[in-house]
C-alpha positions as CSV (number, residue, x, y, z in Angstrom):
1,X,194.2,-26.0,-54.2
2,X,196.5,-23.3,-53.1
3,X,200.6,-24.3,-52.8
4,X,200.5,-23.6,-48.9
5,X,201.3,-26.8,-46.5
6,X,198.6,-27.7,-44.3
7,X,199.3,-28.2,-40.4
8,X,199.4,-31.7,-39.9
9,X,196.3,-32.1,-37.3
10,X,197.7,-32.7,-33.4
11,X,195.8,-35.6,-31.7
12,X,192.8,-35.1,-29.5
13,X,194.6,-36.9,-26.3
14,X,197.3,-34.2,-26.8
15,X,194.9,-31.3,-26.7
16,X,193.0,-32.5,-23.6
17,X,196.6,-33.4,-22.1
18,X,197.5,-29.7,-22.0
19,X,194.7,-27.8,-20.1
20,X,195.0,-31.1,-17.7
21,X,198.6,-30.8,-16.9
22,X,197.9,-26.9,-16.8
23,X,195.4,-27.1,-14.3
24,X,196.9,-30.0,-12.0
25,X,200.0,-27.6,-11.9
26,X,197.6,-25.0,-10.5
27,X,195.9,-27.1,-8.4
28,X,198.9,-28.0,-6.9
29,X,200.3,-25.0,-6.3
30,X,197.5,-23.8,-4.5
31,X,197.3,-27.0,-2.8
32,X,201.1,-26.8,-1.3
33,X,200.0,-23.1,-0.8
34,X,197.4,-24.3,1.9
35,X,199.4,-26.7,3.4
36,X,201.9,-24.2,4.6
37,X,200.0,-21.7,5.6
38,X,198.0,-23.8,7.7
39,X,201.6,-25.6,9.0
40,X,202.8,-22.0,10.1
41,X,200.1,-21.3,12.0
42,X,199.4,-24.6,13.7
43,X,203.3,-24.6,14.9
44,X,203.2,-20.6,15.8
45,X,200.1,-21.1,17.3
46,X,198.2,-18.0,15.2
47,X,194.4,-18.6,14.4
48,X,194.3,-20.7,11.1
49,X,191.1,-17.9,10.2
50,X,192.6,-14.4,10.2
51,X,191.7,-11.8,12.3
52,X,191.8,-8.2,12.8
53,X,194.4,-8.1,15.5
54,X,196.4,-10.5,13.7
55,X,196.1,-8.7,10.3
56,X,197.0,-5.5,12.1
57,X,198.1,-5.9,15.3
58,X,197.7,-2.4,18.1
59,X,200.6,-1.1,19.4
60,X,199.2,-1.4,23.2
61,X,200.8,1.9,23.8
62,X,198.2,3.4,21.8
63,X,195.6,1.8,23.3
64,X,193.2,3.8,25.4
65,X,194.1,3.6,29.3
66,X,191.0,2.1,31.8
67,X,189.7,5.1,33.8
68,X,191.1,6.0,36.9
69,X,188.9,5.6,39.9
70,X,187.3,8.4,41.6
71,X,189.8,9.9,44.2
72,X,188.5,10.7,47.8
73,X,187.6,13.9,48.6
74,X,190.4,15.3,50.9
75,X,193.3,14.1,48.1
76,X,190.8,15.6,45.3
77,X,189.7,18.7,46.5
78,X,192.2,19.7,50.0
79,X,195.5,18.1,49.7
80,X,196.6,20.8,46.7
81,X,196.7,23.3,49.0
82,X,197.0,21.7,52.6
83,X,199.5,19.5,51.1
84,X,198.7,14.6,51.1
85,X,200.7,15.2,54.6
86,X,198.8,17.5,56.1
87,X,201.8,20.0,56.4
88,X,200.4,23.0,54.4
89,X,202.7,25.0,52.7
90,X,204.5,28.2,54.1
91,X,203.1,31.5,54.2
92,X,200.6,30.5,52.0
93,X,198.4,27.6,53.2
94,X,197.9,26.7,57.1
95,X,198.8,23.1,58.6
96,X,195.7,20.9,59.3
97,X,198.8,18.4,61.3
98,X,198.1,19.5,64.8
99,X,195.5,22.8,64.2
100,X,193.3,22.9,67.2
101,X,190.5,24.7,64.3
102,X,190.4,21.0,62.4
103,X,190.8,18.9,65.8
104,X,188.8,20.6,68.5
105,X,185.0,21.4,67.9
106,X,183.9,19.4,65.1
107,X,181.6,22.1,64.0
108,X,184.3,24.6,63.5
109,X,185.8,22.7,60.6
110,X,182.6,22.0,59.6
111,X,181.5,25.7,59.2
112,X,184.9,26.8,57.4
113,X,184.2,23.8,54.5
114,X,180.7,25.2,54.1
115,X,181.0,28.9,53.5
116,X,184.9,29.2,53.4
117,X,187.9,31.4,55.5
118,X,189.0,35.3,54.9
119,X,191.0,37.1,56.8
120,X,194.3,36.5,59.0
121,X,194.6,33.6,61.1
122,X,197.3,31.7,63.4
123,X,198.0,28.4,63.4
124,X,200.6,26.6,65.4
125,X,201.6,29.6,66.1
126,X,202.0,31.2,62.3
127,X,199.9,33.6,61.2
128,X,198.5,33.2,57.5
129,X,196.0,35.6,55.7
130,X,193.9,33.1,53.6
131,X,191.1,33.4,51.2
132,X,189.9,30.0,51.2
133,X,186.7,29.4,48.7
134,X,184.2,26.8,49.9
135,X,184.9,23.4,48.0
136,X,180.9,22.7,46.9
137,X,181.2,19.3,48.2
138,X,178.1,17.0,49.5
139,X,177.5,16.5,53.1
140,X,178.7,12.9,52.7
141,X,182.1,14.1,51.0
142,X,182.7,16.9,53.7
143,X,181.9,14.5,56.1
144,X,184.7,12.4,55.1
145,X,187.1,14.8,54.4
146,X,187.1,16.2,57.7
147,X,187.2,12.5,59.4
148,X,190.3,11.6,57.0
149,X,191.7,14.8,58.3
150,X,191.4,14.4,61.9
151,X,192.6,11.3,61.9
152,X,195.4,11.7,60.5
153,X,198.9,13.6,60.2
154,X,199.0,12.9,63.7
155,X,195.7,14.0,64.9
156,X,193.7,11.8,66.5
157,X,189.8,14.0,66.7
158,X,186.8,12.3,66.2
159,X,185.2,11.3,62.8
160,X,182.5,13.3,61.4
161,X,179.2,12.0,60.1
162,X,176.7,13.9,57.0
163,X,174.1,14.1,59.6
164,X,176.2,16.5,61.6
165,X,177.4,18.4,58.2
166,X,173.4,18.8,57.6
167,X,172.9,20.1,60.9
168,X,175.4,22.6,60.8
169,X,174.2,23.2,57.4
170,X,171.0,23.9,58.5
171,X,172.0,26.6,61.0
172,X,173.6,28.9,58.8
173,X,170.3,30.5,57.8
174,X,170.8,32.7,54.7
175,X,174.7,33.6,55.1
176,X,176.6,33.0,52.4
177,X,179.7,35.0,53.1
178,X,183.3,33.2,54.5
179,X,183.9,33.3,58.2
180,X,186.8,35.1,59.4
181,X,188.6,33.9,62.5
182,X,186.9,35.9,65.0
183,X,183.9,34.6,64.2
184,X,184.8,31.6,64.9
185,X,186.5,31.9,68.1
186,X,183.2,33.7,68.8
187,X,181.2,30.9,68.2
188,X,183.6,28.7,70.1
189,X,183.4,30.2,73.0
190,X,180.4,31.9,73.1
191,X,182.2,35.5,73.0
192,X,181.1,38.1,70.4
193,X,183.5,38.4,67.7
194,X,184.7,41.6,66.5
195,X,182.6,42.5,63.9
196,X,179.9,41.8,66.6
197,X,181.2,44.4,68.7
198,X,181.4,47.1,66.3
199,X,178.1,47.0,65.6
200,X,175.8,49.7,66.8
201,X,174.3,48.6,70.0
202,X,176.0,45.7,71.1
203,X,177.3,45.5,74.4
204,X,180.7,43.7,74.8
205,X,181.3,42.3,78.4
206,X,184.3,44.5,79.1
207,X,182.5,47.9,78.4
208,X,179.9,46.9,81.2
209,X,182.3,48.5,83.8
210,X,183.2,46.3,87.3
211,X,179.9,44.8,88.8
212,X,179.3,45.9,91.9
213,X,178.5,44.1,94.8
214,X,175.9,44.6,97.1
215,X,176.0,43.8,100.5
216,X,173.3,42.0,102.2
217,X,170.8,43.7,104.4
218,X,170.4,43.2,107.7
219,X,167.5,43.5,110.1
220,X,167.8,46.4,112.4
221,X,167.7,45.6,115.7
């Protein structure tokens, strides 16, 4: 036998005692673990099962914004230029507040939304020189921009239905060039316009001379 001291064998109750006491530590820390977690929660009133918003919450500022609703037509499409009041701006863009060529005829504001407005013209007694593009709206829209317009700013014109849009619509044959203001007065009125008269042939009223009149005949006696 060799000289070295043999290890004077442990118990078995103290070997089984130590992975016990190990794992009940464990256990209990895990235990304790649970306890508070769920405590904290049920007093702050957070989900006791995480979630994604609670793991990592969105700054709402970064969240994306609902979409806006569609705007009507006059506030999308006319109030840039002829201004939400109606007022126009200088020089640049006539008044639809008071303009007999939005508040008389409906047709004439009719015809100017569907093929557009070149050329000088006075309202309110200002003269502007406009190139207004038509706005490609639908008979429906038009219709209700005009009747939003005429009845308000402080006009007070009748509304305007799609049926009298598609009329009007309907009349203007192939043209697809602006009206001018002439043209409009013309059709007003029932005058040729300008460019009418200049044309080869075409008779205005005043070139016809004084008409003469005739005196009746009588029998001889």
């Amino acid at each position: 036998m060799s000289g070295k001291p043999m290890k004077e064998p442990q118990p078995v109750a103290r070997l089984v005692a130590q992975p016990v006491t190990q794992l009940v530590a464990r256990l209990g820390g895990v235990i304790i673990g649970v306890a508070v977690y769920v405590g904290v929660n049920i007093r702050t009133g957070h989900a006791l099962v995480p979630t994604l918003a609670g793991v990592n919450p969105i700054d709402p500022a970064f969240l994306p914004s609902p979409p806006e609703p569609p705007k009507p037509p006059y506030q999308a499409v006319c109030s840039p230029c002829h201004q939400p009041n109606g007022a126009g701006i200088p020089f640049a863009f006539p008044p639809l507040a008071g303009s007999e060529w939005l508040t008389g005829d409906p047709e004439t504001p009719i015809r100017i939304v569907l093929l557009g407005l070149s050329g000088r013209i006075q309202v309110n007694g200002a003269t502007f020189d406009v190139v207004m593009p038509p706005p490609e709206l639908d008979d429906a829209r038009i219709a209700e921009a005009l009747s939003y317009a005429r009845s308000n700013f402080g006009n007070n014109a009748s509304a305007v239905d799609a049926e009298q849009v598609k009329k009007v619509r309907a009349s203007l044959g192939e043209r697809s060039t602006p009206w001018t203001a002439s043209e409009l007065t013309a059709l007003r009125t029932g005058a040729p316009s300008a460019s009418d008269a200049a044309k080869p042939g075409a008779e205005h009223p005043a070139a016809r001379g004084p008409a003469i009149r005739r005196k009746p005949l009588r029998d001889k006696p």
